[in-house]
N, CA, C and O atoms as CSV, one atom per row, in Angstrom:
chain,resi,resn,atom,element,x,y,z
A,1,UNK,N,N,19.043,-11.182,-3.210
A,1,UNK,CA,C,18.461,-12.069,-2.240
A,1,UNK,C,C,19.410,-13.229,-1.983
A,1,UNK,O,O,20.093,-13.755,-2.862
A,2,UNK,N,N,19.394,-13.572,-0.737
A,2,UNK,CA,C,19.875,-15.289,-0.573
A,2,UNK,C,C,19.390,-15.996,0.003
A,2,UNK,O,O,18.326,-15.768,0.579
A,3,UNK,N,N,19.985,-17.053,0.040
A,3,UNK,CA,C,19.122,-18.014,1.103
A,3,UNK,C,C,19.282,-18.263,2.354
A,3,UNK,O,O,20.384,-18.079,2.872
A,4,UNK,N,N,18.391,-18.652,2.952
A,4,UNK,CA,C,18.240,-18.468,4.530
A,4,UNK,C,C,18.299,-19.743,4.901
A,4,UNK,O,O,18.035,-20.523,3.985
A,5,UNK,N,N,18.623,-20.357,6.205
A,5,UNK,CA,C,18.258,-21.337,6.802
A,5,UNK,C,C,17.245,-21.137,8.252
A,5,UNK,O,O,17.650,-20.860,9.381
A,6,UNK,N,N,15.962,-21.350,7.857
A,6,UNK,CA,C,15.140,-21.715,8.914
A,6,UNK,C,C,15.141,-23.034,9.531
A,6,UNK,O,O,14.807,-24.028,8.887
A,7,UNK,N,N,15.585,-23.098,11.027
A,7,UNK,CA,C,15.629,-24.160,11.532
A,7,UNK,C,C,16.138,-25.270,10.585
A,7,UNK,O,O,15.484,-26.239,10.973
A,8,UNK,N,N,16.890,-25.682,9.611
A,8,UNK,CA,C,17.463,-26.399,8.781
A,8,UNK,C,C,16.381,-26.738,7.505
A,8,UNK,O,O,16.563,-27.615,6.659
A,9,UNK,N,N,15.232,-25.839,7.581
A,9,UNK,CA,C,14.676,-25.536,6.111
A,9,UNK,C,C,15.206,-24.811,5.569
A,9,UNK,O,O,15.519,-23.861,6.286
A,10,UNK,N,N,15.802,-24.647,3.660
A,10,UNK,CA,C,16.118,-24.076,3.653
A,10,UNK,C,C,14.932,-23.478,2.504
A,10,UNK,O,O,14.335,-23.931,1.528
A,11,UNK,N,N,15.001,-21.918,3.415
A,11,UNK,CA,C,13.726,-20.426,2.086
A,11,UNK,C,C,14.925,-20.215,0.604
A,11,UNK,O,O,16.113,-19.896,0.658
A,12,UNK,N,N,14.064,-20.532,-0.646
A,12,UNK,CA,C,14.738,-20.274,-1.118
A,12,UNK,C,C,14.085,-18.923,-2.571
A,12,UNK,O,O,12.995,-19.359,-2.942
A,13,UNK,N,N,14.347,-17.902,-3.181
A,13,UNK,CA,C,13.901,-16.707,-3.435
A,13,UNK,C,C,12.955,-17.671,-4.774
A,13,UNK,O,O,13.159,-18.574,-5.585
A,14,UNK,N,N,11.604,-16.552,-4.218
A,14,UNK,CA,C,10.830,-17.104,-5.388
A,14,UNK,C,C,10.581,-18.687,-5.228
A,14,UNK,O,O,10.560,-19.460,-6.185
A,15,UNK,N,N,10.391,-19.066,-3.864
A,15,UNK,CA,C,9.983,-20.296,-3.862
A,15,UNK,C,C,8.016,-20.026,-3.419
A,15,UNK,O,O,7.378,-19.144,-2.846
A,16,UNK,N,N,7.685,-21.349,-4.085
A,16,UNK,CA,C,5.924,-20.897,-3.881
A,16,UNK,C,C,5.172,-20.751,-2.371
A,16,UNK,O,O,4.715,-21.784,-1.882
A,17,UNK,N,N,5.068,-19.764,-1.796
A,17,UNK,CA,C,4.425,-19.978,-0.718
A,17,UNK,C,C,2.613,-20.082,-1.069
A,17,UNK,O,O,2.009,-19.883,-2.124
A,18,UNK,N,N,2.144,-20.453,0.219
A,18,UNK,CA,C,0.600,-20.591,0.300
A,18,UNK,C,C,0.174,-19.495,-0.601
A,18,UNK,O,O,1.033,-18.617,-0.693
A,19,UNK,N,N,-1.261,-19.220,-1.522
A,19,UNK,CA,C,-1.552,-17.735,-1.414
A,19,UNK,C,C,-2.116,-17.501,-0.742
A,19,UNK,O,O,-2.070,-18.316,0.179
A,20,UNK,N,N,-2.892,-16.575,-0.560
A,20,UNK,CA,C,-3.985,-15.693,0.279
A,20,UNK,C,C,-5.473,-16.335,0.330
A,20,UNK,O,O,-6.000,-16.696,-0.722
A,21,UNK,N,N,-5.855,-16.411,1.039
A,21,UNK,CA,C,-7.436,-16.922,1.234
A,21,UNK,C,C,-8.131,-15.253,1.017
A,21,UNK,O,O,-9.352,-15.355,1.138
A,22,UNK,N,N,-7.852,-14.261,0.829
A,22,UNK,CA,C,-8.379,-12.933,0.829
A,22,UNK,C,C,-7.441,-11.703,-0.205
A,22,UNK,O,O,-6.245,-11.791,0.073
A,23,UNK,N,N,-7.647,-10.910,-1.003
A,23,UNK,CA,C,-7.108,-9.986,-1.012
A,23,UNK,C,C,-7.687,-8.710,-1.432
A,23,UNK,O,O,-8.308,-8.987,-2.459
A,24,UNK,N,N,-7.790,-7.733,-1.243
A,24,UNK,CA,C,-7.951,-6.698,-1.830
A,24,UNK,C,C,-8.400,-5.686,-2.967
A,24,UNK,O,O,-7.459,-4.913,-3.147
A,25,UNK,N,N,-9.364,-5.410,-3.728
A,25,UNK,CA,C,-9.199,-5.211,-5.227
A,25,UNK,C,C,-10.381,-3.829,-4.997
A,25,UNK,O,O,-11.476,-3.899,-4.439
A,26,UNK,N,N,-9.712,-2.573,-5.649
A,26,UNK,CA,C,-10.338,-1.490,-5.254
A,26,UNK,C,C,-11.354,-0.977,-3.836
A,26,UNK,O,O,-12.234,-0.122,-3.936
A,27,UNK,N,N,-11.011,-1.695,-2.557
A,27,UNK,CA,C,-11.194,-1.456,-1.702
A,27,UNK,C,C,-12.414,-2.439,-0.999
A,27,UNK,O,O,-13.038,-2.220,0.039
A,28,UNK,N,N,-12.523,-3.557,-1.904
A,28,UNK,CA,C,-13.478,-4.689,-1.349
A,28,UNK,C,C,-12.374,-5.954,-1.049
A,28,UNK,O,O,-11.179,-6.162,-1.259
A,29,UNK,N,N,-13.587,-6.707,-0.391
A,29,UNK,CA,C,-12.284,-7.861,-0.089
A,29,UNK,C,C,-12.860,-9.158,-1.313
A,29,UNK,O,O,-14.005,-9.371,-1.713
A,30,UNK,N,N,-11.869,-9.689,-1.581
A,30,UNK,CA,C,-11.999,-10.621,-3.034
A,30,UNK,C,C,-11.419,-12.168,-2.318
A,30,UNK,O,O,-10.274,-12.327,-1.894
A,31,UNK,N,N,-12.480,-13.190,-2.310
A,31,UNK,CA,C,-11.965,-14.376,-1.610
A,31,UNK,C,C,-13.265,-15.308,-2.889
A,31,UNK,O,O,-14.111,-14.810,-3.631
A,32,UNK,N,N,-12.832,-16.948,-2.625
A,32,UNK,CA,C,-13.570,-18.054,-3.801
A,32,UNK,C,C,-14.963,-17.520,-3.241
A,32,UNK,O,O,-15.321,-17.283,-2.087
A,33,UNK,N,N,-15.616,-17.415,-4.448
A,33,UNK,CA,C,-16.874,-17.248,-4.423
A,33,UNK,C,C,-17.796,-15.585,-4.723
A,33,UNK,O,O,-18.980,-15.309,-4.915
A,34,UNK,N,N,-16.529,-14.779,-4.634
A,34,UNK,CA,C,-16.697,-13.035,-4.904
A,34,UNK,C,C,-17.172,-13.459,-6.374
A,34,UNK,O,O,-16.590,-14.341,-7.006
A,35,UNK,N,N,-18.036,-12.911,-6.758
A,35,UNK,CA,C,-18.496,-12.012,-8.160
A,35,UNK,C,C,-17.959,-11.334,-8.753
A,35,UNK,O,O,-18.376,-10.221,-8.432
A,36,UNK,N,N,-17.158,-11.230,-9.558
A,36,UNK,CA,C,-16.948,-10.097,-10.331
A,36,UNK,C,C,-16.848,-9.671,-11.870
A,36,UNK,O,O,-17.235,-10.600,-12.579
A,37,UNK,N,N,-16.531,-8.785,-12.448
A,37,UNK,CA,C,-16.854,-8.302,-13.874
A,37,UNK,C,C,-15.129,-7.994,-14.468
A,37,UNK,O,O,-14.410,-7.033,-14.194
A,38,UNK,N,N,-14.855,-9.072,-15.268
A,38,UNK,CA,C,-13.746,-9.079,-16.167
A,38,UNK,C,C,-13.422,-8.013,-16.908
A,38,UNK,O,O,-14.159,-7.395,-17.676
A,39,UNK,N,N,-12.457,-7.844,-16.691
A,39,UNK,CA,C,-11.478,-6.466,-17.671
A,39,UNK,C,C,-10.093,-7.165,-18.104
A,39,UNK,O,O,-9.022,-6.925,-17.546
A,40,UNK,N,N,-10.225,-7.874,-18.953
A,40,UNK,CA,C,-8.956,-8.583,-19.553
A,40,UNK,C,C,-7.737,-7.337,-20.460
A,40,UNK,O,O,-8.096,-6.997,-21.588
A,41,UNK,N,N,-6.636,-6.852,-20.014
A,41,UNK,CA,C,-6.033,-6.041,-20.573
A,41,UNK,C,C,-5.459,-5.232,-19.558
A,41,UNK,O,O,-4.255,-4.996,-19.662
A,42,UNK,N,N,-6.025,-4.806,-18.690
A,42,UNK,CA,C,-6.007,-3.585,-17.976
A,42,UNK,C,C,-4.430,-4.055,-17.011
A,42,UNK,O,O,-4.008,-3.260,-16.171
A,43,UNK,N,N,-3.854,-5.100,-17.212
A,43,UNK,CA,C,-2.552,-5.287,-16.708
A,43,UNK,C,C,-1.633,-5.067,-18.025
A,43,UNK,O,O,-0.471,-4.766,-17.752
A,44,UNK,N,N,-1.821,-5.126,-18.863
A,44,UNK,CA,C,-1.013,-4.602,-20.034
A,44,UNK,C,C,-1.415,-3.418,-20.407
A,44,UNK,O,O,-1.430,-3.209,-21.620
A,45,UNK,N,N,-1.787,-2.482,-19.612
A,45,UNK,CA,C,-2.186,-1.035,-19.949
A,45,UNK,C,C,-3.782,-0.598,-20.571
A,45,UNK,O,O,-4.286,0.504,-20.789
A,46,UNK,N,N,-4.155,-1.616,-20.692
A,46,UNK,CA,C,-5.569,-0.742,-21.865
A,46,UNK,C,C,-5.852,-2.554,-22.923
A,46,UNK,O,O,-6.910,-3.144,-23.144
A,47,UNK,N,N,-4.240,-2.968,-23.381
A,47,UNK,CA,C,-4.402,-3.511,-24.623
A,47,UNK,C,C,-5.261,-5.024,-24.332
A,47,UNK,O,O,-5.087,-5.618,-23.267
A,48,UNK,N,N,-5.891,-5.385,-25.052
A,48,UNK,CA,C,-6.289,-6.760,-25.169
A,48,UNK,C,C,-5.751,-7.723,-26.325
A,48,UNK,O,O,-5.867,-7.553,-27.539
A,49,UNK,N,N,-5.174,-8.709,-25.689
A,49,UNK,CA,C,-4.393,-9.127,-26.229
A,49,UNK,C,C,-4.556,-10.196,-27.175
A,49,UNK,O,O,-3.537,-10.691,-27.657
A,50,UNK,N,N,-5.828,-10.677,-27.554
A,50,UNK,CA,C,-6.650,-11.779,-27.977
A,50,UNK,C,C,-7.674,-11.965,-28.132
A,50,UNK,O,O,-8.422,-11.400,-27.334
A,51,UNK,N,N,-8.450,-13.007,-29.421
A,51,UNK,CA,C,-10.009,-12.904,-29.014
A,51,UNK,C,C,-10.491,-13.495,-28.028
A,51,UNK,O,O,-11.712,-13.514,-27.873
A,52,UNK,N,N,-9.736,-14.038,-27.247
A,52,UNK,CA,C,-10.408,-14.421,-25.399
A,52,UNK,C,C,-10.465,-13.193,-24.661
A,52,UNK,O,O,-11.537,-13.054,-24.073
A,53,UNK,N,N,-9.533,-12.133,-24.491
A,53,UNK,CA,C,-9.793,-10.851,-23.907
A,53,UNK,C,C,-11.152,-10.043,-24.946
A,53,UNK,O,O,-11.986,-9.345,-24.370
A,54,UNK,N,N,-11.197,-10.192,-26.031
A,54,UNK,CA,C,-12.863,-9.486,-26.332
A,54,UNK,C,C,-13.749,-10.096,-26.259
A,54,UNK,O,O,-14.795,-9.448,-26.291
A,55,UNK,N,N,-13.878,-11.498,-26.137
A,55,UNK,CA,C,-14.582,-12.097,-25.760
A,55,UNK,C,C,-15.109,-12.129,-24.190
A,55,UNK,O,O,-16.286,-12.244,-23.849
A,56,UNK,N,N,-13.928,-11.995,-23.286
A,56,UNK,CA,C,-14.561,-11.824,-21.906
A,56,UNK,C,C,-14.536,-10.545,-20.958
A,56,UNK,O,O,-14.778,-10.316,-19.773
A,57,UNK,N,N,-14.092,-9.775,-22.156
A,57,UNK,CA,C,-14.574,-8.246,-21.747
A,57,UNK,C,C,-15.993,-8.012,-21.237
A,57,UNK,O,O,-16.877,-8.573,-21.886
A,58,UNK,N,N,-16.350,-7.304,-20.219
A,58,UNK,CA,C,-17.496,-7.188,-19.409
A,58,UNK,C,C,-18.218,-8.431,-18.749
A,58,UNK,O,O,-19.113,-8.326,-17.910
A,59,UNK,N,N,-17.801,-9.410,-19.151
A,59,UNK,CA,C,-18.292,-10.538,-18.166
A,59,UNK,C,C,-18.365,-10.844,-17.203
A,59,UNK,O,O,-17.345,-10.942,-16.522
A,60,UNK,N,N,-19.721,-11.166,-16.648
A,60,UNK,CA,C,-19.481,-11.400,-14.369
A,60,UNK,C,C,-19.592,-13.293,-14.775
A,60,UNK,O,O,-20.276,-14.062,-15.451
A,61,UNK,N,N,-18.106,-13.313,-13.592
A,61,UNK,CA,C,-17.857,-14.572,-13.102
A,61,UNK,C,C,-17.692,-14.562,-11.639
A,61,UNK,O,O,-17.816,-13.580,-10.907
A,62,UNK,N,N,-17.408,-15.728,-11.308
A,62,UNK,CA,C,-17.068,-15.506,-9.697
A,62,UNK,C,C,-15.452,-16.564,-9.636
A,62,UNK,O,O,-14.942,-17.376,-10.408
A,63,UNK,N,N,-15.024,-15.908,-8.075
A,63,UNK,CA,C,-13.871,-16.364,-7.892
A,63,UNK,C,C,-13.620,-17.559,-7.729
A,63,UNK,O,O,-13.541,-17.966,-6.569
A,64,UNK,N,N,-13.456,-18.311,-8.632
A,64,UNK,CA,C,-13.045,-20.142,-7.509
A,64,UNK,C,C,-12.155,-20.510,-6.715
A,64,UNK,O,O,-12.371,-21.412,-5.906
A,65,UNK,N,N,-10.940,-19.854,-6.804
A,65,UNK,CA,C,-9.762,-20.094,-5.945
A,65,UNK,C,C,-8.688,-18.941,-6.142
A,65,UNK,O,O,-8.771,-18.348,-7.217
A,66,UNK,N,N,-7.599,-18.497,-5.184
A,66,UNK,CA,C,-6.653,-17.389,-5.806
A,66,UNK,C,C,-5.563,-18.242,-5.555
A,66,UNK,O,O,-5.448,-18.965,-4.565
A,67,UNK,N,N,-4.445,-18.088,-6.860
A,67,UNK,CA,C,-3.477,-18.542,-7.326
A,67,UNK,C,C,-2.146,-18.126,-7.026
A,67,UNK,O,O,-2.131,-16.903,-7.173
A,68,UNK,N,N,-1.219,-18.463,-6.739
A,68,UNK,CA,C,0.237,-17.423,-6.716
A,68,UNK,C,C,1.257,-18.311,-7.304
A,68,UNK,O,O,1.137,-19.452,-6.858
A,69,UNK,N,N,2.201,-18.184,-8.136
A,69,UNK,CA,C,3.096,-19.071,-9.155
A,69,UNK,C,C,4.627,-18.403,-8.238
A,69,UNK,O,O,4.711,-17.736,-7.207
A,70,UNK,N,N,5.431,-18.825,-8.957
A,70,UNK,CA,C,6.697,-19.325,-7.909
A,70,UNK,C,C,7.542,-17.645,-8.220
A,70,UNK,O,O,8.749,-17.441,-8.092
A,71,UNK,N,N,6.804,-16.928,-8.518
A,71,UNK,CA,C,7.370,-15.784,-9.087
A,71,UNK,C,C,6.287,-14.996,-7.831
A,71,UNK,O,O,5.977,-13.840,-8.119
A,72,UNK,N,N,5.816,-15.451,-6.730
A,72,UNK,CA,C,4.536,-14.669,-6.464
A,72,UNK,C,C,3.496,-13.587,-6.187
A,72,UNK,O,O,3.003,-12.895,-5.297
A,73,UNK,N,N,3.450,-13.975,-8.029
A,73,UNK,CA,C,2.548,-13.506,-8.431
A,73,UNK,C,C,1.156,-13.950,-8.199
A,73,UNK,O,O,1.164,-15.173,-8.331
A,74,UNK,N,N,-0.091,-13.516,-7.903
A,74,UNK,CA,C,-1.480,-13.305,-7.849
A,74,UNK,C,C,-2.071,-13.636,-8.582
A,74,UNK,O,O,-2.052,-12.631,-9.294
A,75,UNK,N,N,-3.096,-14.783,-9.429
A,75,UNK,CA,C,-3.946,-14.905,-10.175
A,75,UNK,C,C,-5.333,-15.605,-9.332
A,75,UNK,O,O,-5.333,-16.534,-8.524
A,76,UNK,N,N,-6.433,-14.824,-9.826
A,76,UNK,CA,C,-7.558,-15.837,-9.829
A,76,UNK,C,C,-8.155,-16.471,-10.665
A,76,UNK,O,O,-8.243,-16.123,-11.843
A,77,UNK,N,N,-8.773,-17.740,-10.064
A,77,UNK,CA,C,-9.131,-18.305,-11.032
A,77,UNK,C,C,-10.421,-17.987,-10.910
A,77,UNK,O,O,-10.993,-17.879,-9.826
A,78,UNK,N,N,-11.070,-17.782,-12.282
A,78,UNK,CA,C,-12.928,-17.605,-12.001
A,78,UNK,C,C,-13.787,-18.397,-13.501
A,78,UNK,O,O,-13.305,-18.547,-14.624
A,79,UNK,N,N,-14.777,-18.680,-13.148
A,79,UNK,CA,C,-15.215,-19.494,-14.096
A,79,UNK,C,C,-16.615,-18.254,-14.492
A,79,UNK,O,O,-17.285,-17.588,-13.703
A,80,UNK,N,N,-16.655,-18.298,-15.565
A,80,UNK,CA,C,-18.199,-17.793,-15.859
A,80,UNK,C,C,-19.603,-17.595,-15.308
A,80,UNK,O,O,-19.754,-18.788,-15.044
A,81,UNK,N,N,-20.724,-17.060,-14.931
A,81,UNK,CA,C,-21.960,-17.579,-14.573
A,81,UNK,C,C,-22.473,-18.053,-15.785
A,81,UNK,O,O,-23.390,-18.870,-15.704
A,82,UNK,N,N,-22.245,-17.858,-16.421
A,82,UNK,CA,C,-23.229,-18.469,-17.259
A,82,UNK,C,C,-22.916,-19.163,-18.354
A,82,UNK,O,O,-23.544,-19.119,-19.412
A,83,UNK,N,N,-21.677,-19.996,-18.070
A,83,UNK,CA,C,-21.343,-21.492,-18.352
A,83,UNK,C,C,-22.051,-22.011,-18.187
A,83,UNK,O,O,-22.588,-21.815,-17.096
A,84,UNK,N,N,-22.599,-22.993,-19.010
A,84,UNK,CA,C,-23.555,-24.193,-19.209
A,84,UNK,C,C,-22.475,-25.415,-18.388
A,84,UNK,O,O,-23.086,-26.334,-17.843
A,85,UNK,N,N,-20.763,-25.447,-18.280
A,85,UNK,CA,C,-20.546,-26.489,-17.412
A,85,UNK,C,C,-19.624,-25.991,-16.229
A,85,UNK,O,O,-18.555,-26.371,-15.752
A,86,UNK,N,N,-20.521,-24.963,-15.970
A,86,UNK,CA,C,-19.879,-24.525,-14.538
A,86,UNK,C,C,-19.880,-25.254,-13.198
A,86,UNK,O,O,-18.969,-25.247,-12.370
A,87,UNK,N,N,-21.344,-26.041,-13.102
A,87,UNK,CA,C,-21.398,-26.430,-11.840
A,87,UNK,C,C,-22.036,-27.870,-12.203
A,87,UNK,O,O,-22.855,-28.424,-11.470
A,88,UNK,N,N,-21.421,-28.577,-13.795
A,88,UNK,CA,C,-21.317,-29.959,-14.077
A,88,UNK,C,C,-20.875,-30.792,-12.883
A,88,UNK,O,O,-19.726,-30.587,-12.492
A,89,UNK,N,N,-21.602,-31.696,-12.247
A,89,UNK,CA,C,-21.205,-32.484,-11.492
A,89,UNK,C,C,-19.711,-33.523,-11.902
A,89,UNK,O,O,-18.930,-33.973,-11.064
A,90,UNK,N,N,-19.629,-33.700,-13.288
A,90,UNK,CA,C,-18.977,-34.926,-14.008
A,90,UNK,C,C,-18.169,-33.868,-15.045
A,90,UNK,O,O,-18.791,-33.732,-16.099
A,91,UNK,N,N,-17.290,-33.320,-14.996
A,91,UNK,CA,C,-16.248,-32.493,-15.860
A,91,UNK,C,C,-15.617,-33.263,-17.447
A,91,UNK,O,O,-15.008,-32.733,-18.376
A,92,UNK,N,N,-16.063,-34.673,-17.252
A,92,UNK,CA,C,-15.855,-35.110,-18.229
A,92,UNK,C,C,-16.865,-35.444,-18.781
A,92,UNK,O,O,-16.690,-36.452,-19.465
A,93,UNK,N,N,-18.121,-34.956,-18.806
A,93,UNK,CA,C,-19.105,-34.592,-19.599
A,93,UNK,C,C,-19.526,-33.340,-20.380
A,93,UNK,O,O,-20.172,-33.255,-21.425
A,94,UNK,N,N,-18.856,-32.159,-19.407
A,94,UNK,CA,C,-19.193,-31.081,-20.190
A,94,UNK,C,C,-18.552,-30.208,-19.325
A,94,UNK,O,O,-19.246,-29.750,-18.417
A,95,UNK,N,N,-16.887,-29.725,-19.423
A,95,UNK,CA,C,-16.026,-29.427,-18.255
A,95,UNK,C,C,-16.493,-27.728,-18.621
A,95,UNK,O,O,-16.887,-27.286,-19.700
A,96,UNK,N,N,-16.283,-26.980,-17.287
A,96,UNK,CA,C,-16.514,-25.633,-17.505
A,96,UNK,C,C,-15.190,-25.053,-17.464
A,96,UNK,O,O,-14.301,-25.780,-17.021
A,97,UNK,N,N,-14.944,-24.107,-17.768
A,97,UNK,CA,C,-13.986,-23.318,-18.162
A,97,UNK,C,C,-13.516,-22.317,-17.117
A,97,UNK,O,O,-14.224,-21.472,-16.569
A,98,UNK,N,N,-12.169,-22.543,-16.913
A,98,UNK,CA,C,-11.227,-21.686,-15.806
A,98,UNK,C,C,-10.150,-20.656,-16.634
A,98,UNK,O,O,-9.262,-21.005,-17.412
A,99,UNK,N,N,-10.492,-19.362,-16.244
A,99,UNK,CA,C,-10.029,-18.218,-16.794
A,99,UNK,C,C,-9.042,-17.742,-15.352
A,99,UNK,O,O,-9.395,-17.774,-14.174
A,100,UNK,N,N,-7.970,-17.390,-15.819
A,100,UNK,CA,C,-6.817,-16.717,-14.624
A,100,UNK,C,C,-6.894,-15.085,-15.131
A,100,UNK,O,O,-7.007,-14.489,-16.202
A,101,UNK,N,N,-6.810,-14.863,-14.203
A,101,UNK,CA,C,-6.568,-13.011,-14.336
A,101,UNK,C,C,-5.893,-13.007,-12.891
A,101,UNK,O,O,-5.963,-13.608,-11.819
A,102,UNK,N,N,-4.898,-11.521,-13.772
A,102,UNK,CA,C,-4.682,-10.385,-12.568
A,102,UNK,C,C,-5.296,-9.832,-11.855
A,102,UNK,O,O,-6.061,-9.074,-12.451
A,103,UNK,N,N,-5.431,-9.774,-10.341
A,103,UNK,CA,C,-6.240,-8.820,-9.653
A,103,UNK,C,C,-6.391,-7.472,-10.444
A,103,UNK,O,O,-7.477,-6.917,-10.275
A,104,UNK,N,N,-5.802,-7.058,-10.994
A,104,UNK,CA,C,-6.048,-5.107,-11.278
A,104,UNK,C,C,-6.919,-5.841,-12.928
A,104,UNK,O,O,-6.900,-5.074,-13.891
A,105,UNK,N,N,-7.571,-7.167,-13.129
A,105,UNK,CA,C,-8.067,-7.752,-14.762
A,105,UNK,C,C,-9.603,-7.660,-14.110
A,105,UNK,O,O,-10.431,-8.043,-14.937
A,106,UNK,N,N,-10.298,-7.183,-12.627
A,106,UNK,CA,C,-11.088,-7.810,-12.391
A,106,UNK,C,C,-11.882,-6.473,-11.470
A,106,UNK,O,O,-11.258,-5.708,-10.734
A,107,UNK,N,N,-13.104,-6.426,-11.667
A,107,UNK,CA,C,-13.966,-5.231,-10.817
A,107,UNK,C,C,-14.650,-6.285,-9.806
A,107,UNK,O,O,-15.359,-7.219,-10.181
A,108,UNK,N,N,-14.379,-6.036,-8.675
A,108,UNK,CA,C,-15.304,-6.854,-7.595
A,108,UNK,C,C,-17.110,-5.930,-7.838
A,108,UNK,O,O,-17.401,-4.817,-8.275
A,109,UNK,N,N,-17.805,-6.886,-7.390
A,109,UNK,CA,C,-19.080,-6.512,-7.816
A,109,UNK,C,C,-19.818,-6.822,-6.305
A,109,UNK,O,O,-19.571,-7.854,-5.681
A,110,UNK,N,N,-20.729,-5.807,-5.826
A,110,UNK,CA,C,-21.136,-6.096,-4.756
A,110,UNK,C,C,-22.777,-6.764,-5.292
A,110,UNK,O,O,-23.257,-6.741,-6.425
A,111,UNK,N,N,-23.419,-7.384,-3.900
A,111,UNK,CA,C,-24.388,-8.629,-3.827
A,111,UNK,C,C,-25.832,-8.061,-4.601
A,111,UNK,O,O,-26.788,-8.820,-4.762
A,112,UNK,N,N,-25.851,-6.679,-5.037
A,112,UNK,CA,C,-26.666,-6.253,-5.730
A,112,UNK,C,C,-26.245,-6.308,-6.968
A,112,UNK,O,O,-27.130,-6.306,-7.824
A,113,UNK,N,N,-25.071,-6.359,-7.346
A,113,UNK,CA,C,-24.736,-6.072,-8.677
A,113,UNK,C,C,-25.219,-6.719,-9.876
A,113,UNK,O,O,-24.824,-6.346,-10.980
């Protein structure tokens, strides 16, 4: 790769662009606020790598925002439902907890699920 000059910006490889307001995940569309059921591992093949991956094995959270790091790469962020400080008004009372996964870490769950 090299670098480009746009109009005297210069692109440079692996620099962070916007992410996606939408993407893809077994044929549903996944944007803040999707539902879905955690599979921590399934980007390292099968393995889980910690007691936070058995711990949030099978868990439905929903999406809060999707992430992309300067390598861009894809993470969402999703918090639990059933965090006790998920939807704390005051985070410094009782902050809820933000988990990143890989899209292929995550089963979208439809509105019945």
């Amino acid at each position: 790769m090299s670098l480009t000059d746009d109009s005297r910006g210069w692109t440079f490889p692996g620099e962070d662009y916007p992410p996606p307001e939408m993407i893809t995940i077994a044929g549903r569309q996944v944007r803040a606020g999707t539902r879905v059921r955690l599979c921590p591992g399934r980007a390292r093949q099968g393995h889980l790598a910690d007691a936070f991956d058995l711990l949030l094995e099978g868990r439905i959270g929903r999406v809060e925002v999707i992430q992309q790091d300067f390598e861009n790469r894809l993470y969402l962020v999703v918090t639990l439902d059933d965090d006790p400080g998920r939807e704390q008004w005051d985070e410094r009372v009782l902050p809820g907890h933000r988990f990143f996964f890989f899209p292929e870490e995550v089963e979208p769950l439809g509105e019945g699920e």
